[in-house]
Each structure stands twice: as structure tokens, then as C-alpha cells.
KETOR-488965 format. One record per residue (C-alpha): residue in three letters; x, y, z. Coordinates in nm, 3 decimals, padded with zeros to 5 digits, always signed. Example, Ala and Ser with C-alpha at 12.3 -4.5 7.8 and 13.67 -1.06 7.14 Angstrom:
2
SITE   res        c1        c2        c3
SITE   ALA   +01.230   -00.450   +00.780
SITE   SER   +01.367   -00.106   +00.714
end
This chain:
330
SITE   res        c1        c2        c3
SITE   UNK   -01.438   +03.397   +00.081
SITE   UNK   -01.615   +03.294   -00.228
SITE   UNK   -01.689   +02.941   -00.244
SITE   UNK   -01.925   +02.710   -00.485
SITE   UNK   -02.095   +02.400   -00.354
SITE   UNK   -02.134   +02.132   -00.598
SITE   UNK   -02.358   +01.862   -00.593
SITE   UNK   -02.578   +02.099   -00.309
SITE   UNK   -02.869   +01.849   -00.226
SITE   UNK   -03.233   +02.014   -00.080
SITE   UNK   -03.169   +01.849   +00.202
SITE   UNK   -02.813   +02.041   +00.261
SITE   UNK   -02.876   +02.398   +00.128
SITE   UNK   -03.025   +02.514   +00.512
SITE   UNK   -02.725   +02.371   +00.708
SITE   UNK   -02.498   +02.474   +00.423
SITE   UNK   -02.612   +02.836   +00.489
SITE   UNK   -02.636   +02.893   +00.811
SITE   UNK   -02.272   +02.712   +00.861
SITE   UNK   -02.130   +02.937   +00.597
SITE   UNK   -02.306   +03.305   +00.652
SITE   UNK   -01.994   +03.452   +00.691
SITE   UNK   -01.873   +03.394   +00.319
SITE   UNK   -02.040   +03.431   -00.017
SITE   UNK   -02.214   +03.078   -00.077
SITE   UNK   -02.333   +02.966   -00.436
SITE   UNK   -02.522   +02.672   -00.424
SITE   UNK   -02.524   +02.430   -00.730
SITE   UNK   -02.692   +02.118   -00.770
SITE   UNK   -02.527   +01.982   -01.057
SITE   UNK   -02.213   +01.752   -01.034
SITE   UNK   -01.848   +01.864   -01.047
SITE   UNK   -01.719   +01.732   -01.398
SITE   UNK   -01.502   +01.864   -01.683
SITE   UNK   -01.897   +01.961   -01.821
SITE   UNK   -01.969   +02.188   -01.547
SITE   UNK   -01.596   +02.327   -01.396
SITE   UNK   -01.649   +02.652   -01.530
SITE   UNK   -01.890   +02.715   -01.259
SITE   UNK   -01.658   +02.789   -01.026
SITE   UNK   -01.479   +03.091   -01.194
SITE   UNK   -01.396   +03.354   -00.979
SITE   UNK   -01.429   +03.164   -00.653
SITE   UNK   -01.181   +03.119   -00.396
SITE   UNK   -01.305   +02.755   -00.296
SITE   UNK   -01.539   +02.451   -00.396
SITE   UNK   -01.746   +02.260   -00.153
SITE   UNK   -01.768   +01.855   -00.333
SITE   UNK   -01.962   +01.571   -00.225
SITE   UNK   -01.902   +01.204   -00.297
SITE   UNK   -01.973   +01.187   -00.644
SITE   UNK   -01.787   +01.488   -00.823
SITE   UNK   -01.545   +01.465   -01.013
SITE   UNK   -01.181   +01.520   -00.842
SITE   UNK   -00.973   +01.454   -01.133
SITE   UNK   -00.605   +01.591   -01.249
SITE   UNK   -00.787   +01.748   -01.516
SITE   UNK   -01.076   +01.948   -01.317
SITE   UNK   -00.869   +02.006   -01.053
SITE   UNK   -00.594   +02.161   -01.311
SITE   UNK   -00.916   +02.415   -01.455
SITE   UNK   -00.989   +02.457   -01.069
SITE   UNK   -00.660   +02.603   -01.007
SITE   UNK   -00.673   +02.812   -01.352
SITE   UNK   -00.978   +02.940   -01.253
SITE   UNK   -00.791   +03.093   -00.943
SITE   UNK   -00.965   +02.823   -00.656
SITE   UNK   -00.706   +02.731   -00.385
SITE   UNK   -00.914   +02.537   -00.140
SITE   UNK   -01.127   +02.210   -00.207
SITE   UNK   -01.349   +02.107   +00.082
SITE   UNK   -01.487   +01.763   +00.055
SITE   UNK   -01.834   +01.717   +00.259
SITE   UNK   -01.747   +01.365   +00.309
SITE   UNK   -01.518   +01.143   +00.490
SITE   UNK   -01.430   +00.940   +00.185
SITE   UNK   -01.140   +01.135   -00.054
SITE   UNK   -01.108   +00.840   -00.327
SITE   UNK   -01.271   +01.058   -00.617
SITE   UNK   -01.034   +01.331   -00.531
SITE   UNK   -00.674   +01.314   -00.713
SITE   UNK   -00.477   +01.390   -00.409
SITE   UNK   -00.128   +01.425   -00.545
SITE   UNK   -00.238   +01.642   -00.826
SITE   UNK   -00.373   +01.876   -00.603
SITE   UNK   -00.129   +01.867   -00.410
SITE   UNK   +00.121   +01.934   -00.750
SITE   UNK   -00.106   +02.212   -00.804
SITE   UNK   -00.125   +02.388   -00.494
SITE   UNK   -00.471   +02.289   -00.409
SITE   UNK   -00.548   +02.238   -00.056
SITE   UNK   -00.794   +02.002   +00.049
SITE   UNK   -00.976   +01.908   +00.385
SITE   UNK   -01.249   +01.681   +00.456
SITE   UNK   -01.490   +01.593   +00.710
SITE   UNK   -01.302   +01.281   +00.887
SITE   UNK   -01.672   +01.157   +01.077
SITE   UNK   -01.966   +01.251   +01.095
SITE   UNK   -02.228   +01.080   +01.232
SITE   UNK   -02.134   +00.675   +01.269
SITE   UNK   -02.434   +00.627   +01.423
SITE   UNK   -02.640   +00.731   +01.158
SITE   UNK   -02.463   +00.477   +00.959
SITE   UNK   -02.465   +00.184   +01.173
SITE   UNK   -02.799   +00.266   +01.221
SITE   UNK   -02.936   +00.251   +00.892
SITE   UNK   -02.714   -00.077   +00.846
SITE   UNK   -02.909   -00.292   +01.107
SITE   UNK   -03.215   -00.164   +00.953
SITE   UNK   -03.106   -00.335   +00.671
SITE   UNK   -03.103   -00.630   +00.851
SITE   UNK   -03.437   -00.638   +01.035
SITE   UNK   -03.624   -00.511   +00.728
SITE   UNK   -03.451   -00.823   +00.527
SITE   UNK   -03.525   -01.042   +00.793
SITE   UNK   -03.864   -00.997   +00.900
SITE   UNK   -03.952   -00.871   +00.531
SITE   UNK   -04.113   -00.551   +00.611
SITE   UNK   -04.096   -00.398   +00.268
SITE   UNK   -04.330   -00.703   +00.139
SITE   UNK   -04.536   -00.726   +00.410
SITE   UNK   -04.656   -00.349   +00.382
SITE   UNK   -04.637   -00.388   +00.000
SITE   UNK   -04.913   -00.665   +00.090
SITE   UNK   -05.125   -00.482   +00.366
SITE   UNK   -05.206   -00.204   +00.165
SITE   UNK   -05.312   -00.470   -00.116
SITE   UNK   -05.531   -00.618   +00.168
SITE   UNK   -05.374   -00.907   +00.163
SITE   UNK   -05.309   -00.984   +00.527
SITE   UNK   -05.141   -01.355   +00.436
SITE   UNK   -04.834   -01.422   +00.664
SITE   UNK   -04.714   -01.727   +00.418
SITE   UNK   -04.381   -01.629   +00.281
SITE   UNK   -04.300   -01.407   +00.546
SITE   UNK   -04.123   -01.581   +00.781
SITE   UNK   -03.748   -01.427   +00.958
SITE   UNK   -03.514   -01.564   +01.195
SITE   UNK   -03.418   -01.470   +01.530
SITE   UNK   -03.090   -01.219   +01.561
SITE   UNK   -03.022   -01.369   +01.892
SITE   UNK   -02.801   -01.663   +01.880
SITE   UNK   -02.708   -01.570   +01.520
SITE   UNK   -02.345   -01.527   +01.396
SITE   UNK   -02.282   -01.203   +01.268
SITE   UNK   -01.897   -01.103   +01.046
SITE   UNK   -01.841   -00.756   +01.100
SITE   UNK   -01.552   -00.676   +00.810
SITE   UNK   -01.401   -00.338   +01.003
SITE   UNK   -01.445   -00.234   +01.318
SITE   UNK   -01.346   +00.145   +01.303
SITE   UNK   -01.642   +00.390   +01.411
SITE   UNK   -01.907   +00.275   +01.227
SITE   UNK   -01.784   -00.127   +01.235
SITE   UNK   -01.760   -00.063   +01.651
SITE   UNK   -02.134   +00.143   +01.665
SITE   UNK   -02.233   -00.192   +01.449
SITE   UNK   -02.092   -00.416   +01.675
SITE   UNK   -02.223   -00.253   +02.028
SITE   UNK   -02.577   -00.226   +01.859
SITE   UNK   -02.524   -00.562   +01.783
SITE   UNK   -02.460   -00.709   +02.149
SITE   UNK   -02.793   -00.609   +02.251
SITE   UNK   -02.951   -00.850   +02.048
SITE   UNK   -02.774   -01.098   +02.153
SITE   UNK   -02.526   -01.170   +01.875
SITE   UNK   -02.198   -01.425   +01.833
SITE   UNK   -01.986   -01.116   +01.695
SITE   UNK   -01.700   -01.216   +01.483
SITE   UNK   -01.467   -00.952   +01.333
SITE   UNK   -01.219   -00.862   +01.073
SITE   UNK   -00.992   -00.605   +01.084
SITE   UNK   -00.582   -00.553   +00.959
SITE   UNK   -00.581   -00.328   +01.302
SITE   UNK   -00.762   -00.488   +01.600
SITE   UNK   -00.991   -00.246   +01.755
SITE   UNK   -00.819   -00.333   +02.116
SITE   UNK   -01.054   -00.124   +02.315
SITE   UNK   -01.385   -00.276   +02.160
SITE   UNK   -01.265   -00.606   +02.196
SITE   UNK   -01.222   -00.517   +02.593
SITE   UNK   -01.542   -00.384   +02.626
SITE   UNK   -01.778   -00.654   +02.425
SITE   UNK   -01.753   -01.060   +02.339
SITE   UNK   -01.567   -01.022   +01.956
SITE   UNK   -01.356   -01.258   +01.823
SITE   UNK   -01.163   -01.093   +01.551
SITE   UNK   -01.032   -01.365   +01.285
SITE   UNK   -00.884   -01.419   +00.934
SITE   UNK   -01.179   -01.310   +00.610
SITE   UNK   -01.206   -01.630   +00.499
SITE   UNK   -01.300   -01.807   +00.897
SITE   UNK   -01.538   -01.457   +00.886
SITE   UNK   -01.754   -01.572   +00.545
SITE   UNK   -01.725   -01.940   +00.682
SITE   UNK   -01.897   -01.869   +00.994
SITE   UNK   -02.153   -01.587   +01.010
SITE   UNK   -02.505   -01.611   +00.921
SITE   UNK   -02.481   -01.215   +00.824
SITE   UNK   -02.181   -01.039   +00.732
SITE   UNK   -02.197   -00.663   +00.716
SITE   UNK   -01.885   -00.442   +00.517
SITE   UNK   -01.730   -00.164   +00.712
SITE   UNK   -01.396   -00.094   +00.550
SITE   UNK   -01.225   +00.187   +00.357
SITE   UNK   -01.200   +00.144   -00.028
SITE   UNK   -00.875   +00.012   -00.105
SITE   UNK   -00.641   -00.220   -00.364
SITE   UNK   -00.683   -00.452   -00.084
SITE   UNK   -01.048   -00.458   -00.049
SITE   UNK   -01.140   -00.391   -00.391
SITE   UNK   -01.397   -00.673   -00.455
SITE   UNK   -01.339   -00.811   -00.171
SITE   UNK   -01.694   -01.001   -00.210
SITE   UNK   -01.668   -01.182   -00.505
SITE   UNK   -01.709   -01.569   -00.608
SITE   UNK   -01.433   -01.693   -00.435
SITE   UNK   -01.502   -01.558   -00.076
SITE   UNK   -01.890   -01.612   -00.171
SITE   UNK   -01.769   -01.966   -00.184
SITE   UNK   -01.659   -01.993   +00.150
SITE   UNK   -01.990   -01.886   +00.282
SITE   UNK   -02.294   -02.027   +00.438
SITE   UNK   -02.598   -02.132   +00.165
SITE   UNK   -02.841   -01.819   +00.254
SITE   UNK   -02.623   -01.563   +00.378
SITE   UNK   -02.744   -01.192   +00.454
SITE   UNK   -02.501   -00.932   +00.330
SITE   UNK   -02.505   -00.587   +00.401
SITE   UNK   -02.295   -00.319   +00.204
SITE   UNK   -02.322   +00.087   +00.373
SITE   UNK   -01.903   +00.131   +00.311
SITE   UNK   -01.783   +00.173   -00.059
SITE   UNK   -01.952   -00.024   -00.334
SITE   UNK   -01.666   -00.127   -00.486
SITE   UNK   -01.604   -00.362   -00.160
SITE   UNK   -01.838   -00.586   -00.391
SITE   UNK   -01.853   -00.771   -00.741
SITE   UNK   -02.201   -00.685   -00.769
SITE   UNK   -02.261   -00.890   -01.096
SITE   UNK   -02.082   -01.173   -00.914
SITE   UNK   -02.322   -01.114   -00.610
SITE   UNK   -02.671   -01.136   -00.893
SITE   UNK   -02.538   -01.473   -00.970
SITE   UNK   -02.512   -01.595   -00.625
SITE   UNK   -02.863   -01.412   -00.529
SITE   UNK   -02.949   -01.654   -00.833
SITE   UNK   -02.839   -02.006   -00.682
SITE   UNK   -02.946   -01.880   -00.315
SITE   UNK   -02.570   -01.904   -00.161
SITE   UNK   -02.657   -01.497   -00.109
SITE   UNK   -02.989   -01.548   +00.075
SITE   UNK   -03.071   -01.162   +00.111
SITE   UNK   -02.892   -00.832   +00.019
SITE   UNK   -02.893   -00.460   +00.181
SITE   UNK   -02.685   -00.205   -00.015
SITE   UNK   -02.704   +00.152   +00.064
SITE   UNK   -02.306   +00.235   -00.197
SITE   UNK   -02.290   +00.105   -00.504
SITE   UNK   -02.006   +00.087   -00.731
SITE   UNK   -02.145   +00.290   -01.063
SITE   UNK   -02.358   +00.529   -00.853
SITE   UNK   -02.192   +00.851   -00.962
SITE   UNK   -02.505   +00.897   -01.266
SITE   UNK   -02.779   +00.737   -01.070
SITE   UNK   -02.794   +00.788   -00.659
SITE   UNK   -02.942   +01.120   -00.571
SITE   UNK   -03.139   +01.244   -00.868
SITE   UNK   -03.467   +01.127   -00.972
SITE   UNK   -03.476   +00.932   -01.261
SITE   UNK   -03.850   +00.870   -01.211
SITE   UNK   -03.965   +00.946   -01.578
SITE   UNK   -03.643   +00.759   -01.686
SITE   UNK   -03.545   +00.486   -01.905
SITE   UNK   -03.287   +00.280   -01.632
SITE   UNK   -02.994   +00.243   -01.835
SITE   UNK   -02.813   +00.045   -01.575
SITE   UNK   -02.857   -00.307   -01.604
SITE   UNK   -02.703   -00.428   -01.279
SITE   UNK   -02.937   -00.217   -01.073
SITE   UNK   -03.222   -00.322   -01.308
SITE   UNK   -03.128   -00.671   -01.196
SITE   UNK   -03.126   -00.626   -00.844
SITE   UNK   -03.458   -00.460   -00.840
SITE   UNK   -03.583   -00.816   -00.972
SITE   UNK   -03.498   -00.964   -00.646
SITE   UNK   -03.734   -00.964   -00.343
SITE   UNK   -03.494   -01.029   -00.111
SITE   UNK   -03.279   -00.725   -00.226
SITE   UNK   -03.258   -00.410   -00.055
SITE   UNK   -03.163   -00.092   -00.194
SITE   UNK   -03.088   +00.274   -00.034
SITE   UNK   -02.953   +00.528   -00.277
SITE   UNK   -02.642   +00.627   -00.040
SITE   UNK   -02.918   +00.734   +00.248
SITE   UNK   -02.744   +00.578   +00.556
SITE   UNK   -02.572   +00.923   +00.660
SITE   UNK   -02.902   +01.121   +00.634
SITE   UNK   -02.973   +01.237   +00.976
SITE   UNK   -03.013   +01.576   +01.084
SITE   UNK   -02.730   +01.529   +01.266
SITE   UNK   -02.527   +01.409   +01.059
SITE   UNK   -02.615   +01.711   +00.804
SITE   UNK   -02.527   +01.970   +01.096
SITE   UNK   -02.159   +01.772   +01.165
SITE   UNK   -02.079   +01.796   +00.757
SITE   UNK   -02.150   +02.164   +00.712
SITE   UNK   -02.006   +02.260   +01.054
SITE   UNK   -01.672   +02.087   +00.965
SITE   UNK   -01.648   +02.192   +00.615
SITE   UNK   -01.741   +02.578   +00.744
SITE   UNK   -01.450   +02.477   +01.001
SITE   UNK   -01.176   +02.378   +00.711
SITE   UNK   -01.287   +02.675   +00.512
SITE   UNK   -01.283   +02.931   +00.802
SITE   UNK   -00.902   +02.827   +00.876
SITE   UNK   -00.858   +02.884   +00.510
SITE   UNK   -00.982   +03.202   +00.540
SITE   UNK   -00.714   +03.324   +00.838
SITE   UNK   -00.452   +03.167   +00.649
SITE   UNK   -00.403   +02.848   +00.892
SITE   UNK   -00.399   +02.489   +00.836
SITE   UNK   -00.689   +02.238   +00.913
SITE   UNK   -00.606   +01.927   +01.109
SITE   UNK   -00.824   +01.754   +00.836
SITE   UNK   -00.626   +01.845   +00.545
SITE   UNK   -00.540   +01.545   +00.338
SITE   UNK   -00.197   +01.541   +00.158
SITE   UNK   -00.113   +01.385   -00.190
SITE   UNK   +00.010   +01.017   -00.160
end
């Protein structure tokens, strides 16, 4: 099989190649867009990451250009236009997890480097300037922390959680019966969540429903000095309405590892740039902001789970079967 890899990060192209050595692999780093479709001519598949484009309209060249399969390396399918491909005879698979530890992970180290201010105190020690004043945490233990979805990655959150001791409160349309067996959670409505927890962490899927789900009004309900911690979908969040309560000090600290407009910035270096994004310029302003360009997944392990599963999707391709992690037009 023929297949082009869009969006084919360093970091991927080794795992990429040994999972697919059976087919003829073209790696490309650009982005899928209407720009850069033509690519793909004469392939049988495309490999996509999170931010290419999944439109009607590439996916309509796609299928001109004679592709029938579209393999997502992610678990999230938002930027794909399901029920076009779907129109168009386009199958498409994902990866449905991959590593949610890697992902919790990376979202309590959010927390403790926040907390204890570790990117200002080594900013400081290799100034020599040893002073502890303005450094000063708080203690996880005791603490109230709102987990908002406790699927995988929410329930890794929440058992890493336990160990330091935590009041774990939880929000979730489906109650995660089995997690709240095995650990102290008390799953309640949003608003009792933001009322109540000294750090509230975002674990849910992008949807109509939690579109902007923190925004001034559920700010409002919050404590003065809240942490929040964004590694789901950065549309969960109003960032501009966030910068204004960073402002007053109702947001206390804030770890984001999505962001909403990332598609142009996250993963390319814009080093010798001029930042054209003024809400990220505005963040970066803020020493009690904390940013990772969409890093939380990057573990080696994580890296050898995507590429096995997409080579999985595209090998059943191959012998003309189905993959259980095809995803169907709405």
C-alpha cells in the first residue's frame, strides 16, 4: 500500500517506519490543507495528525486523487469531516488511546511546576540569584482538586492524585462506577466542581456541550486563586476570558498543554518569528502561566502505541477487512 504521512514530526519518522516496513511510506512534514493535498496523488492512504486539515473539500481532492483510507494518529477525530468521508467513500480509523499515562502525567507536572514555581526558580539559579522570596507553593495534601472527566486519562489523574493525599471531586455526564469503587471521589454537578476545588484540571472530549466550558460565568463560581490545568481540547476554554481573570487573580495559575488556535503555531519553530498571535503573546506575560505546545502525549511509549495502531488500521485495509477503530460519519 502506498500511503503519505502528513504532518510527520522528527520525533515520529523512526516508529513510523519500522511500524509500516511492509508498505511504501512517504514522510511529509508539512500540514494537510487545500495548499498541500496534491501531495498525496497516487497514494492509496494518508496518515494525519491533529492539526491537518480534514475538510469536505480536501477530503473530496483525497478521494479524486484515488486515496480510500484516512488514518488519523490521534484519538481526537474533530478536524476530520466524518460524514463527508463517509459520502465519499473514505474510510477512516483512528488510534482510540494511547498512552493516558503519558497524559496524566504531564498534567500533574503542570501542577507541581505551578505550585512550587520551578520554572522561576531555575530561571533564578542560573542568574545566581539563590533568593527564595516569591517562591512560596502550597501543600497538595489536604487540597481540593475538580477533575472535569474521568475517562482514561481523568481516572490515571485521579489515582495519581490519591497518593498525594487529595479531596477528589469529579464531573462526569457518565459516572466512572468502577473508579469511584476503587478511590474516595465524589462526582457532582460543574458548577459545586468550580465552587469547591482549589485546582481543577479538564479531561473531556470537545463537544457543543463543553465548548467553552471555562469561561466568565463558571470562572465566577470559583475560588479567588484557582489553578487550572487544560491537556484535553483547547477549545474546553475562553482563553481571552481566562487573560482577564489571570488579570484580577480569580485564575491564580494556569497549565495548558491544547490550545484553541494551535493549528499555525504548536509544533514548528517559530524561533526567528514575528508572534502573530496575540493571545499566546499575552499569556507568555504571565509568570504564573504555563505553556506546553501539545507535548503531554510525548513518550516513547506513547509514539510506539500511535504508529503500531495506525500500521494496525492500515494493515486491515490492506486485506480488505474492517478495523474495530473505524469511525463512521455522524
Amino acid at each position: 500500500m502506498k500511503i503519505t504521512a502528513f504532518s510527520a514530526h522528527k520525533f515520529e519518522h523512526s516508529y513510523l517506519k519500522e511500524a509500516l516496513s511492509d508498505h511504501e511510506l512517504k514522510l511529509l512534514e508539512v500540514r494537510l490543507t487545500m495548499d498541500t493535498v496534491d501531495l498525496a496523488a497516487g497514494s492509496d492512504a494518508v496518515a494525519i495528525f491533529v492539526t491537518d486539515n480534514g475538510s469536505r473539500p480536501v477530503l473530496e481532492k483525497l478521494q479524486q486523487f484515488g486515496v480510500k483510507y484516512l488514518a488519523l494518529r490521534s484519538a481526537g477525530f474533530n478536524h476530520v469531516d466524518l460524514s463527508a468521508a463517509e459520502e465519499l467513500g473514505l474510510k477512516v480509523a483512528r488510534v482510540p488511546e494511547y498512552s493516558p499515562a503519558a497524559i496524566a502525567e504531564h498534567t500533574v507536572a503542570l501542577m507541581l511546576a505551578l505550585n512550587r514555581k520551578l520554572v522561576k526558580a531555575h530561571n533564578r539559579v542560573r542568574d545566581l540569584n539563590f533568593s527564595l522570596d516569591g517562591l512560596v507553593g502550597f501543600d497538595m495534601e489536604g487540597k481540593t482538586i475538580g477533575i472535569a472527566g474521568t475517562g482514561k486519562i481523568g481516572s490515571k489523574v485521579a489515582k495519581t492524585l490519591s497518593g498525594f493525599g487529595c479531596r477528589l471531586l469529579a464531573y462526569d455526564p457518565y459516572i466512572n462506577e468502577s473508579l469511584k469503587a476503587e478511590l474516595e471521589i465524589e462526582y457532582v454537578d460543574f458548577k459545586t466542581l468550580c465552587t469547591e476545588s482549589d485546582i481543577i484540571t479538564l479531561h473531556l472530549p470537545l463537544s457543543s456541550s463543553s465548548q467553552y466550558m471555562i469561561n466568565s460565568s463558571s470562572m465566577e463560581d470559583m475560588k479567588k486563586g484557582v489553578m487550572l490545568i487544560n491537556t484535553s481540547r483547547g477549545a474546553l476554554v475562553n482563553t481571552k476570558e481566562v487573560i482577564e481573570a489571570l488579570k484580577t487573580g480569580k485564575i491564580g495559575s494556569f497549565g495548558m498543554d491544547v490550545y484553541e488556535e494551535e493549528e499555525d503555531l504548536f509544533f514548528e519553530d517559530h524561533s526567528e518569528d514575528i508572534l502573530q498571535d496575540d493571545v499566546i503573546a499575552r499569556l507568555l506575560t504571565f509568570q504564573n502561566v504555563l505553556i506546553t505546545s501539545h507535548q503531554a502525549f510525548l513518550t516513547k511509549e506513547a509514539l510506539e502505541k500511535i504508529a503500531g495502531v495506525t500500521a494496525f488500521n492500515l494493515n486491515c485495509w490492506a486485506k480488505n477487512e474492517s478495523s474495530p477503530h473505524e469511525l463512521k460519519g455522524g
